[in-house]
VOGU-3710 file (C-alpha; in Angstrom, 3 decimals, decimal comma):
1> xxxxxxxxxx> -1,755/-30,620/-81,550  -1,279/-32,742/-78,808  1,844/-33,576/-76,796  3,262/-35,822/-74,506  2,913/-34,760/-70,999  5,440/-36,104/-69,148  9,043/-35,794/-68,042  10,154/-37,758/-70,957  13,012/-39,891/-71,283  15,139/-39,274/-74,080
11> xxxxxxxxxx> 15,593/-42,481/-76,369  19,904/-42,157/-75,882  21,019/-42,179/-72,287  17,382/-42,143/-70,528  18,192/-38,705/-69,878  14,999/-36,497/-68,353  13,523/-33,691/-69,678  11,224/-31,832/-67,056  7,372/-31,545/-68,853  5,726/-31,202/-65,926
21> xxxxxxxxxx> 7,765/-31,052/-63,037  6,080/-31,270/-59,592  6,660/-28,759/-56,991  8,873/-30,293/-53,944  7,205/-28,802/-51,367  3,543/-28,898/-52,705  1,051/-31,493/-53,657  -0,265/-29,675/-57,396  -3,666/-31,841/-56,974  -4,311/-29,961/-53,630
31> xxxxxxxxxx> -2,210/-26,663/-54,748  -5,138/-24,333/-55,226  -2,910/-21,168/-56,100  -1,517/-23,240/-58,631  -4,328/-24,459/-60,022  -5,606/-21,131/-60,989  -2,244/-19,615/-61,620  -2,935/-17,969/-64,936  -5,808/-16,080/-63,721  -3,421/-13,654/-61,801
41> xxxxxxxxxx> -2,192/-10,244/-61,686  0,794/-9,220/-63,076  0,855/-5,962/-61,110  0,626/-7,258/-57,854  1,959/-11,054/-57,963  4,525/-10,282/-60,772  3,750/-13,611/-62,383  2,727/-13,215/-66,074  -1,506/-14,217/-65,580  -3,915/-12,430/-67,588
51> xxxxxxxxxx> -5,497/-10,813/-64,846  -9,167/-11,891/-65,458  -10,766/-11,515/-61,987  -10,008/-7,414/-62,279  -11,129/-7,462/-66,188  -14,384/-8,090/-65,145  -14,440/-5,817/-62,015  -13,116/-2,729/-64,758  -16,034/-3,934/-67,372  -18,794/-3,890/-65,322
61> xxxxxxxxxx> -17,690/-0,398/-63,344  -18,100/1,166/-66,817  -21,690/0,311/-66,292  -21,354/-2,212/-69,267  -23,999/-4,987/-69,842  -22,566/-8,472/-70,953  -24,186/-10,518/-73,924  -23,542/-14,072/-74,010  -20,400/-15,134/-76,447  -20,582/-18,544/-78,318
71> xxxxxxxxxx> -16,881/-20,346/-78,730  -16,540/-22,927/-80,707  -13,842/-25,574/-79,323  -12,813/-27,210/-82,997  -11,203/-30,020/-81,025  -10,694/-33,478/-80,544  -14,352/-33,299/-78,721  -15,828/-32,338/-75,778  -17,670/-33,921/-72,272  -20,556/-31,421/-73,086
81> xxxxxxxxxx> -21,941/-33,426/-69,200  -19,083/-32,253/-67,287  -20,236/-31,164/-64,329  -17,874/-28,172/-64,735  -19,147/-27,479/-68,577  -23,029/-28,608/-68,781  -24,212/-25,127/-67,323  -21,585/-23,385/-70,539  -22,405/-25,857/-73,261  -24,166/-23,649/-76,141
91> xxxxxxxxxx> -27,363/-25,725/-76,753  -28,767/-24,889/-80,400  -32,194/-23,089/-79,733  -33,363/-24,188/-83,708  -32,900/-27,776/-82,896  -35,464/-30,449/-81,016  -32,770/-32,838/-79,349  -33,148/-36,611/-80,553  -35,829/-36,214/-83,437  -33,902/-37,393/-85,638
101> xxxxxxxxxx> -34,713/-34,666/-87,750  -33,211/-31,495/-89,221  -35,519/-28,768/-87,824  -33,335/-25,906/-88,509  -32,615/-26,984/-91,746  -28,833/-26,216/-91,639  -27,651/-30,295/-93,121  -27,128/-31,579/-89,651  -29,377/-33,729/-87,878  -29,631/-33,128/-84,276
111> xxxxxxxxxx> -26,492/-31,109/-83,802  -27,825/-29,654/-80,579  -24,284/-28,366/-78,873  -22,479/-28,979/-81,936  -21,240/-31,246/-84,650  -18,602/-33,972/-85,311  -17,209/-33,701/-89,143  -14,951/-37,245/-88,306  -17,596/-39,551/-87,827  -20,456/-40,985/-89,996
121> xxxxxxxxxx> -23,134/-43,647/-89,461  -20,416/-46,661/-88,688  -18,832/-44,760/-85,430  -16,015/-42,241/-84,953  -12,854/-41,885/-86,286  -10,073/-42,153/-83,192  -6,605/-42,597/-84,721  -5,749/-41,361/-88,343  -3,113/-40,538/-90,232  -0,487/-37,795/-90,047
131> xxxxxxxxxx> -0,988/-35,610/-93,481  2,616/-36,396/-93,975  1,685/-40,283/-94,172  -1,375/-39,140/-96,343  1,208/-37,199/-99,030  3,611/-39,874/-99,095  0,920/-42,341/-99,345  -0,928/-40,257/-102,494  2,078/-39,327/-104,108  4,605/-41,649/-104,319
141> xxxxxxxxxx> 2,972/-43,643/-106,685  3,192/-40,421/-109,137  6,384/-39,252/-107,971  8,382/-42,428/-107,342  6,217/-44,862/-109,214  7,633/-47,987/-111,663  8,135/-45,944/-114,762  10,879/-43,199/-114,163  10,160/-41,162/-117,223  6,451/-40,831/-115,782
151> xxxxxxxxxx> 8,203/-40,149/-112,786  9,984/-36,931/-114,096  6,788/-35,989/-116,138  5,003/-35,842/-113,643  7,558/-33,906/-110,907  7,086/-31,178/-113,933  4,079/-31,015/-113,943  2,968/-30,399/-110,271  6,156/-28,881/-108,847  4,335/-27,317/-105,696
161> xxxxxxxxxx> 2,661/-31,138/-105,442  6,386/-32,464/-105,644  7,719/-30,075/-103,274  5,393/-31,143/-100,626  6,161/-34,591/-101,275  9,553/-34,073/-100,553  8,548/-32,221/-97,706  6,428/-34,947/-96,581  8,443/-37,926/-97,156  11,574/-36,726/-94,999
171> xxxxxxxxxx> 9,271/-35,776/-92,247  7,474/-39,076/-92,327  10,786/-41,352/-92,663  12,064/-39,403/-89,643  8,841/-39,207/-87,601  7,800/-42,940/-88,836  11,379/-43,959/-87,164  10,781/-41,871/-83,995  7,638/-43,801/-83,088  9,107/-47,435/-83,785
181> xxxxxxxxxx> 11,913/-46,263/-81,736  9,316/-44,526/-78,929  7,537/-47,188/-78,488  10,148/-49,666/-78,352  12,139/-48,158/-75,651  9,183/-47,639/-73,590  8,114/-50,890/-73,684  11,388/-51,849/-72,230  11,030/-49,319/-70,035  7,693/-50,479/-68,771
191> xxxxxxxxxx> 9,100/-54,285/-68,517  11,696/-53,157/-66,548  9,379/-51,435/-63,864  9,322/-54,650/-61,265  13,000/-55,481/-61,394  13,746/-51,503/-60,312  10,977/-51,770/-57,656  12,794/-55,293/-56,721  15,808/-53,475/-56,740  15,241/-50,347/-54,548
201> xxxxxxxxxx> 14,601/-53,446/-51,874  11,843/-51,099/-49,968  14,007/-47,844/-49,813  13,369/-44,741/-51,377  14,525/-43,345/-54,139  18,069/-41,137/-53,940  20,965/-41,468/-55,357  22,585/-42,899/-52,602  20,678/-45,916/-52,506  20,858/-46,481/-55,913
211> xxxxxxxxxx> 24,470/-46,461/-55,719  24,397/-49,037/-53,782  22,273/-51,645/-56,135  24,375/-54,555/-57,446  23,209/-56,058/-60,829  23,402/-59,283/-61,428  22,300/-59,625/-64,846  22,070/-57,266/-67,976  18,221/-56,973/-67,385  19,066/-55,490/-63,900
221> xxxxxxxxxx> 22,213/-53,540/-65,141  19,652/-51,430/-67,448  16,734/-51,121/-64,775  19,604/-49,690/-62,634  20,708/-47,389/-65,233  17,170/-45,933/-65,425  17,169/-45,750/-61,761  20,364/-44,199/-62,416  18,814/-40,841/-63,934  15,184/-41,112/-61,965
231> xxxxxxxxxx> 17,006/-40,668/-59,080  17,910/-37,541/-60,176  14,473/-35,947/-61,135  12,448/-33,729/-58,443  9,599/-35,906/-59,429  10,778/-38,897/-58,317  13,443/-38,159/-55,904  12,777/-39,482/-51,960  9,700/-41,698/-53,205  9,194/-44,663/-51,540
241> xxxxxxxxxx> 9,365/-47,951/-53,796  5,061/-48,034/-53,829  5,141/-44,312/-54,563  7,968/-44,771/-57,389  6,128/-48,012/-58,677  2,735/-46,312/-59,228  4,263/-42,600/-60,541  6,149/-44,367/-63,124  3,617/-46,632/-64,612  1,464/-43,817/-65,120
251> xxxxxxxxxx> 4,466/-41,763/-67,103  5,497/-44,253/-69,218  1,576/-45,232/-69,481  1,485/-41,878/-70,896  4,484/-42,447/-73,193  3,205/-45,774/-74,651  -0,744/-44,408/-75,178  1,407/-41,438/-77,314  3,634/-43,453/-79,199  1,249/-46,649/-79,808
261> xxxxxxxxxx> -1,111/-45,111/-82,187  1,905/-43,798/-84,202  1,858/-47,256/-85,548  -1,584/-46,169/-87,852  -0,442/-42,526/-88,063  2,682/-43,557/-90,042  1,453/-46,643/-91,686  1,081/-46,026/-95,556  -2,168/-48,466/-95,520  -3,859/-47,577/-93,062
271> xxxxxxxxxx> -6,840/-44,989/-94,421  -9,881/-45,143/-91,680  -12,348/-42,508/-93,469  -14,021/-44,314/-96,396  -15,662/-46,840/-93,976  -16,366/-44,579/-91,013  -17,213/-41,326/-92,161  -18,370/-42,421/-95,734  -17,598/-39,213/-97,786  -15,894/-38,594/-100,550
281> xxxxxxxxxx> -12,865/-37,076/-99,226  -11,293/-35,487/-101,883  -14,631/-33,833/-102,889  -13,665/-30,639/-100,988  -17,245/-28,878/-101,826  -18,861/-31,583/-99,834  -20,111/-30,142/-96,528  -22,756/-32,560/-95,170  -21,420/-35,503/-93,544  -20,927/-36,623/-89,889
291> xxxxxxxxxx> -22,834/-37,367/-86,784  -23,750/-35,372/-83,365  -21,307/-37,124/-80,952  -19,583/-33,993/-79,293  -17,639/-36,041/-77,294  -15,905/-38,930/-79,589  -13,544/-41,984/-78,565  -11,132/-39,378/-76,903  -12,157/-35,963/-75,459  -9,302/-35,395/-73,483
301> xxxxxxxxxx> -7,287/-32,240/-75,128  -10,960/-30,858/-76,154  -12,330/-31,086/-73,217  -9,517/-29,335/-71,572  -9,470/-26,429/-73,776  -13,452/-26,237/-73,099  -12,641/-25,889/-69,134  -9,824/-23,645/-70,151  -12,340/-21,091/-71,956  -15,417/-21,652/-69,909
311> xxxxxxxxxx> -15,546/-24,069/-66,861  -17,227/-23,045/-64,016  -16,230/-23,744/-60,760  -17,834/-27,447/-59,257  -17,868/-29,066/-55,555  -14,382/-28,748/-54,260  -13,022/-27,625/-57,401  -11,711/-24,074/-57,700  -10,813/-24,471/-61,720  -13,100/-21,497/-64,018
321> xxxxxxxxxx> -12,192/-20,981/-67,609  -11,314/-16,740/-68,297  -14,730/-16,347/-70,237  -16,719/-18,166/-67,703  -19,071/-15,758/-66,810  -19,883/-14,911/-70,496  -18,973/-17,895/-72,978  -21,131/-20,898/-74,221  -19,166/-23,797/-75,690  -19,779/-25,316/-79,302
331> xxxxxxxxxx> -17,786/-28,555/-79,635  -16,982/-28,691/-83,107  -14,735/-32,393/-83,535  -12,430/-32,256/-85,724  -9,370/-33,249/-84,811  -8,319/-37,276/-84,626  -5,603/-38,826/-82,536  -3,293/-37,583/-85,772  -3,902/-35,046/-87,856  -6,974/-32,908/-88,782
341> xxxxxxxxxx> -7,587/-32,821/-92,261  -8,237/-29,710/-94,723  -11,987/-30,228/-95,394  -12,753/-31,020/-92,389  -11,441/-27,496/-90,803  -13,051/-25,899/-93,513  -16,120/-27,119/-92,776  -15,894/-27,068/-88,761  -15,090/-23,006/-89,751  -18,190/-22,413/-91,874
351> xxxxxxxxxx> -20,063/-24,473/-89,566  -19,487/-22,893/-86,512  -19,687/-19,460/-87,966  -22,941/-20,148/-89,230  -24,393/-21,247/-86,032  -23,461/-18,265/-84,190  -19,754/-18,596/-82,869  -18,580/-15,438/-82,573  -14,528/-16,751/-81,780  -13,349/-20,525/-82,624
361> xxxxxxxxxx> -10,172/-21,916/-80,749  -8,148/-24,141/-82,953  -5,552/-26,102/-80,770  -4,773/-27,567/-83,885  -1,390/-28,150/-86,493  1,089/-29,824/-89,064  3,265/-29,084/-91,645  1,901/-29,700/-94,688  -1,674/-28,943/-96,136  -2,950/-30,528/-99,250
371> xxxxxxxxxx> -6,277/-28,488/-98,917  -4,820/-25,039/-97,859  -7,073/-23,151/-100,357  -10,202/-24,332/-99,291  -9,013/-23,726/-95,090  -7,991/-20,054/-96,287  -11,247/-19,875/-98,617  -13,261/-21,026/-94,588  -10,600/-17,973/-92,709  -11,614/-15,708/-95,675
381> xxxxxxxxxx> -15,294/-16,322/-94,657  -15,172/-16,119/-91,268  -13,805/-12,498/-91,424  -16,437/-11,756/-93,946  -18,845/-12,655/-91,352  -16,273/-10,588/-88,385  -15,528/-14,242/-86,622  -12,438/-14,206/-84,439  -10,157/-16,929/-85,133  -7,994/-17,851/-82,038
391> xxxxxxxxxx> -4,753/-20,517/-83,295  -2,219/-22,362/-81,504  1,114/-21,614/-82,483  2,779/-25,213/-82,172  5,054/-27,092/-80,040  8,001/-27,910/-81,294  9,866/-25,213/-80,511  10,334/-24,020/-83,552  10,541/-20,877/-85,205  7,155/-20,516/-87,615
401> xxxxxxxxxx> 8,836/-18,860/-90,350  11,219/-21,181/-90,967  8,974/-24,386/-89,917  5,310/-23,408/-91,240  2,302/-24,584/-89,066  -0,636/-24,937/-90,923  -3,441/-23,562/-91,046  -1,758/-20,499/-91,054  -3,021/-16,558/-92,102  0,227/-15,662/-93,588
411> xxxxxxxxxx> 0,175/-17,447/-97,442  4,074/-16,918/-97,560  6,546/-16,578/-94,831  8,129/-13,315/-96,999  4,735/-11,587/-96,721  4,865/-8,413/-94,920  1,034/-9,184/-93,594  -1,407/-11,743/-93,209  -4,506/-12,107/-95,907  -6,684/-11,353/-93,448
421> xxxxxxxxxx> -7,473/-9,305/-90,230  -9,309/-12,169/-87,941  -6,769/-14,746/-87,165  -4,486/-14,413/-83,565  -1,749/-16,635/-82,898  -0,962/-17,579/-79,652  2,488/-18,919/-77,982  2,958/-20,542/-74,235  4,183/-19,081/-71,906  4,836/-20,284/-67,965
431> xxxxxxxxxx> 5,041/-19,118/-64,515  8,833/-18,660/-63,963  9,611/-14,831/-65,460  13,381/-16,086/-65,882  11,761/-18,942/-68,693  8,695/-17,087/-69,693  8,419/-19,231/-72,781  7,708/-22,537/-72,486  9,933/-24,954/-73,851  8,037/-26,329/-76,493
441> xxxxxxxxxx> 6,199/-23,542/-77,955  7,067/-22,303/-81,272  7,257/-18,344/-81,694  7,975/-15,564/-84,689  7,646/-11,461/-83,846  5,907/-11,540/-87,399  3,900/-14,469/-87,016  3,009/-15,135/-83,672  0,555/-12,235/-82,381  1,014/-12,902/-78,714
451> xxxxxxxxxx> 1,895/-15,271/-75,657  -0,594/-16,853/-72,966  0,028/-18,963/-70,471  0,560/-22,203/-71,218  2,399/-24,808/-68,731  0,867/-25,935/-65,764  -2,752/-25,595/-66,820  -5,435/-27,151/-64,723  -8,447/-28,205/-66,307  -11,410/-30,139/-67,283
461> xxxxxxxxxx> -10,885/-33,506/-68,723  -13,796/-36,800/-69,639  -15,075/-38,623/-66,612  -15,842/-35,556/-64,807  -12,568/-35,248/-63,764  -9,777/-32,538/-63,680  -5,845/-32,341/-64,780  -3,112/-30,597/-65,532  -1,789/-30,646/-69,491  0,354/-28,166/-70,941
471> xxxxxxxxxx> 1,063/-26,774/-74,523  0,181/-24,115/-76,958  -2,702/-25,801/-77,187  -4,042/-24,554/-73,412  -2,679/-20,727/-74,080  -4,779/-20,478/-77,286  -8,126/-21,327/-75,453  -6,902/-18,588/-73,209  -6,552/-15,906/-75,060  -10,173/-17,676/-77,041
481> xxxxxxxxxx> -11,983/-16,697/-73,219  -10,184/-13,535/-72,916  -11,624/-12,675/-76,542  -14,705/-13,693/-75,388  -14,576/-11,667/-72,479  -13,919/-8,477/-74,806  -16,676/-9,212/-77,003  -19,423/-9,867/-74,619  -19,005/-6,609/-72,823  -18,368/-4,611/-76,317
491> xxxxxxxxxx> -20,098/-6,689/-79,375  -19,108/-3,753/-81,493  -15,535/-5,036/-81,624  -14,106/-6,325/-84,472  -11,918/-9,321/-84,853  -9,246/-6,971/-85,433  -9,615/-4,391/-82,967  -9,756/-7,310/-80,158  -6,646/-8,236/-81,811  -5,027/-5,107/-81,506
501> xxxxxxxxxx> -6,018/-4,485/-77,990  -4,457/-7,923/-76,841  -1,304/-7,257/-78,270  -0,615/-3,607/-77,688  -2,056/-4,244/-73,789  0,343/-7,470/-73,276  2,513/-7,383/-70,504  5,866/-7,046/-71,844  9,554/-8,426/-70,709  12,706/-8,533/-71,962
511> xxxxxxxxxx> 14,203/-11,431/-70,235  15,598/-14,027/-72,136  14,939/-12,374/-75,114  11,203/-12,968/-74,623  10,559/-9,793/-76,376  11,136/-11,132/-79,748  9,089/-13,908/-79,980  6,004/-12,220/-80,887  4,489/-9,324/-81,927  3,531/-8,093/-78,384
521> xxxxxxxxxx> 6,671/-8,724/-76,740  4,757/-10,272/-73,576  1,574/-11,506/-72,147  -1,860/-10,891/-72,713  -3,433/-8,802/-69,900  -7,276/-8,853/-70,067  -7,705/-6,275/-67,825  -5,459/-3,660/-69,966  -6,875/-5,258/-73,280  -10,557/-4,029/-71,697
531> xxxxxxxxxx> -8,809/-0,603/-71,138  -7,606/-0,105/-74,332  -10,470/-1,436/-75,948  -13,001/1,073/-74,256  -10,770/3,664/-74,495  -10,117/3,529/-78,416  -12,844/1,543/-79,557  -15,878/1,846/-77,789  -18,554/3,858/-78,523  -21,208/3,720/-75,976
541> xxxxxxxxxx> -23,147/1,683/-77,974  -23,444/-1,702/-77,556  -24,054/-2,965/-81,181  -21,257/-1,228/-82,915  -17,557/0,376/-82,376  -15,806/3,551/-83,568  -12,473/3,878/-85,241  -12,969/0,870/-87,029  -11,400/1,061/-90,744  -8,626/2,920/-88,390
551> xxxxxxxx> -7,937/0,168/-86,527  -7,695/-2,366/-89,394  -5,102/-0,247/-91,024  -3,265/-0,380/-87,993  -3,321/-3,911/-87,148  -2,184/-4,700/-91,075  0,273/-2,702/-90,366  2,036/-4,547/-88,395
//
């Protein structure tokens, strides 16, 4: 589920859209209150954190005793070195690191602080496909093939295969158009970068001085226009020609390293698994394949979510993760630079359940799902085994009912309640109560349990180094450490009474109508989560939890 992270310009007019804008009278790489932001207190900052400092101060003045909580991060990978992760990497205490042997018999060789289901013996997969490119690519042949009778036979035959053909194949021929389009304009974008700097003749950037520029050619008439409209952006605005130079190659870096690989994500041809991972992929029941290499080709949004849940605070750096105290991370990789696919979910589910995980984050999502069955088959046993499943609700800015994000717990949108009890869906949310929701992030009061925060998130990333990325993707992994958090001090809870208490403790508001876009109406609030939890759940026992069948009815209720 990843997302391009910068203040975009839009393919018709070079218009800007604000991703990320920079504050104009702070530096957010030396803004330590920002950096931290969605630790804070509602109550006494009125900005919608989740309050973890005082969680922990109300736990442990109940005299309770925390026991640590595995996570696993089913992700594009993780920097299990960082030095803000190595001391919260979960190490597996079964396994001899670098044997070369299976000594806790599980199928995996040497999967000491996790696994990687998209790799195999010839290296890692990076780029793949989008599932939409995979459906076209499998079914056109039986939908659309040479022989038109065949054709119809077969559209008989497998309706729900047709529909999500269909499905597919408008999605792909818009998408697929999108990224030749992308790329295109940035390119021109990025050519155009030394005839703006030559242009802005050493002054700053305003729209004054840009006024001023003559063009003598087309080639300067459209680096002009583009001046035009950067001009205008808080971002950019009073930059001197250096400072413009260097801020914009690294955007429209950004927007080329997004929209290149959409070249193999949309290609019909282009099918990397048989010769790096080596399974048989449509054998769904096949569940040992893969290597150990946590980290992958491109650890970035994995590694993130990771510092999100659990990174501890290193040198200069003030950045902890809301379950840092109490969480070990799993890196479970399993998402490409495209889309994840079905068996592998399934199998990053069972595996991380099985090796202890007691809540998985899945920043993960697309619109179609071949394998569906066999992903709710994985949710189905991870609430057998009382596993917490923590999902990002997407970010298109959508409504979920109407555009389905898979995987998802509800098997139909008309449903009055999920299939099961363990799976919380989390939307963004931000630090300005008069836009609470971010953007991008999709919402549904049925289908989206609760909001987090989401924009603005400061974080771990490879290289040992730290940024800020945004998206549904970073408010999942917080409401992953806050579930963590919940667990470790009461180990009795089940997946749905943490549930419940996030979403009947959120902070609420009204604004905008930010009350309907989920089931709680607001934010999470660890602090009142731990409240409600001890208050209705706990038991004074560590192991176990009362009101428990009366909390499941009450959270299916819903």
């Amino acid at each position: 589920m990843k997302k391009v992270l910068l203040a975009a310009i839009f393919l018709v007019g070079f218009g800007f859209s604000h991703a990320q804008e920079a504050k104009a009278d702070s530096d957010p790489m030396k803004d330590k209150d920002l950096m931290t932001w969605y630790h804070k207190d509602f109550a006494t900052t009125k900005i919608y954190g989740v309050n973890t400092d005082n969680a922990y101060k109300y736990l442990e003045s109940k005299g309770l005793k925390p026991k640590t909580v595995v996570v696993g991060v089913l992700d594009s990978g993780v920097q299990v070195d960082h030095p803000g992760l190595v001391k919260n990497v979960w190490s597996n205490p079964n396994e001899v690191p670098g044997n070369g042997k299976d000594d806790d018999g599980n199928g995996y060789i040497d999967d000491v602080h996790g696994w990687n289901f998209i790799g195999g013996k010839n290296g890692d997969i990076d780029i793949d496909n989008m599932e939409v490119t995979r459906v076209v690519a499998k079914y056109k042949p039986v939908f659309e093939g040479e022989d038109s009778a065949k054709n119809k036979a077969n559209q008989a035959k497998m309706p729900e295969e047709f529909a999500m053909y269909m499905k597919s194949k408008d999605i792909f021929t818009k998408k697929s158009m999108e990224a030749r389009q992308g790329f295109q304009t940035y390119t021109m974008i990025n050519e155009a970068i030394p005839t703006m700097v030559k242009l802005l003749n050493g002054k700053p950037v305003t729209p004054e001085n840009v006024a001023t520029i003559k063009p003598a050619d087309q080639k300067e008439a459209m680096a002009a226009q583009v001046l035009a409209q950067v001009a205008q952006s808080p971002e950019f605005k009073g930059k001197s020609a250096a400072e413009f130079e260097k801020a914009m190659s690294g955007q429209i870096k950004e927007a080329l390293d997004y929209f290149g690989p959409q070249e193999k994500q949309y290609n019909l041809d282009y099918d990397p698994r048989k010769e790096i991972v080596g399974d048989n992929y449509d054998d769904y029941s096949e569940k040992k394949y893969g290597n150990n290499h946590y980290e992958g080709p491109d650890a970035e949004h994995g590694t993130h979510v990771a510092g999100i849940i659990a990174g501890l605070p290193n040198g200069n750096e003030t950045q902890y993760g809301v379950a840092s105290k109490v969480a070990k991370i799993m890196s479970v990789r399993t998402v490409p630079n495209g889309d994840e696919r079905d068996k592998d979910v399934a199998n990053a589910i069972r595996y991380a359940v099985d090796n202890g995980a007691k809540v998985l984050n899945m920043s993960f999502g697309k619109p179609v799902s071949p394998g569906k069955n066999v992903v709710w088959d994985a949710f189905k046993y991870a609430q057998d085994k009382g596993v917490l499943l923590v999902k990002a609700a997407g970010n298109e800015n959508e409504d979920v009912a109407e555009h389905l994000a898979y995987p998802t717990n509800f098997k139909n949108v008309t449903d009055d309640k999920p299939f099961v009890n363990n799976v919380l869906v989390v939307g963004a949310s931000t630090n300005d109560n008069n836009a609470l929701r971010a953007s991008f992030s999709n919402y549904n009061k049925k289908m989206v349990n609760v909001f987090a925060p989401g924009q603005e998130i400061y974080s771990t990333v490879p290289h040992s180094e730290y940024k800020y990325l945004q998206g549904t993707s970073m408010a999942s992994p917080v409401v992953a450490g806050a579930a963590a958090v919940l667990l470790a001090y009461m180990p009795g809870l089940t997946p749905a009474q943490v549930i419940e208490s996030l979403v009947k403790s959120s902070n609420p508001s009204t604004a905008n109508e930010f009350g309907t876009y989920s089931e709680a109406g607001g934010v999470i609030d660890l602090k009142k989560a731990a409240e409600y939890a001890y208050t209705n759940f706990y038991n004074g026992k560590s192991g176990s939890s009362k009101k428990a069948t009366k909390s499941i009815k009450k959270t299916v209720k819903k």
